[in-house]
C-alpha atoms as one frame of an Amber mdcrd trajectory, in Angstrom:
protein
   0.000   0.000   0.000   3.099   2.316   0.813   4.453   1.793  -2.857   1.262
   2.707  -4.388   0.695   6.120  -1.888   4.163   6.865  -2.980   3.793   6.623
  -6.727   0.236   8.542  -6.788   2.252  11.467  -4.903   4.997  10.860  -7.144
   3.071  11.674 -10.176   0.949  13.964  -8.568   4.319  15.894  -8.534   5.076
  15.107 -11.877   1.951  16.495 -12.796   2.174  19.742 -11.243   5.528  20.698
 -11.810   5.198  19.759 -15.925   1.981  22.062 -16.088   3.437  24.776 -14.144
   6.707  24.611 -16.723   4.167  24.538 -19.599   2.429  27.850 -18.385   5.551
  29.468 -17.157   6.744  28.754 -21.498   3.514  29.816 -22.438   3.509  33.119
 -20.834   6.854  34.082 -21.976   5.950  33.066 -25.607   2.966  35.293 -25.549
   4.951  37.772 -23.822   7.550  37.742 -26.736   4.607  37.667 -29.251   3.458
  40.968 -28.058   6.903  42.745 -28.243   7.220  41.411 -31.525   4.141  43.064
 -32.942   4.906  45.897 -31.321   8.230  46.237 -33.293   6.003  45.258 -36.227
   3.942  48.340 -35.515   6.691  50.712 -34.659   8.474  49.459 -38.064   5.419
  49.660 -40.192   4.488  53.268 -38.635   8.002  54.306 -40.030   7.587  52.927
 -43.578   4.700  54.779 -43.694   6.183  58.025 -42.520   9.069  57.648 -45.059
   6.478  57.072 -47.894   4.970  60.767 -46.864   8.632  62.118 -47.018   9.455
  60.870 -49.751   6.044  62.196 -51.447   7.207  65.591 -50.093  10.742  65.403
 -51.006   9.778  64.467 -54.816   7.348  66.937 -54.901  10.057  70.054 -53.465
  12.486  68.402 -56.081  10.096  69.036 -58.634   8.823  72.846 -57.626  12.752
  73.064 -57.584  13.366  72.602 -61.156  10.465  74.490 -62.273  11.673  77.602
 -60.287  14.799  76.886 -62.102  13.174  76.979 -65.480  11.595  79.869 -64.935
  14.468  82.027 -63.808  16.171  80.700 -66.900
């Protein structure tokens, strides 16, 4: 009877200590998941800032030349 108390505790153990590892990996995973898409955001929140820029730049570039021209 001993044996058989001692193995139920034993996995009983087991048990716990491989769900608690399992959550412990799962809330770091989602934890990492979230910085991730914040990056994503940050990163994609630039591109679009840089496509503005750009807009602007190419349009300056172009009142530029045409100031140029007509000083010419």
């Amino acid at each position: 009877m001993t044996d058989i108390l001692t193995a139920i505790i034993a996995f009983a153990g087991t048990l716990v200590g491989s769900l608690g590892g399992i959550l412990a990996a799962n809330r770091l995973t989602v934890y990492r998941i979230e910085q991730l898409e914040q990056k994503v955001s940050k990163h994609n929140n630039l591109v679009e800032r840089m496509f503005l820029v750009e807009s602007s730049t190419k349009s300056a570039h172009h009142r530029i030349d045409e100031l140029r021209e007509e000083i010419k």
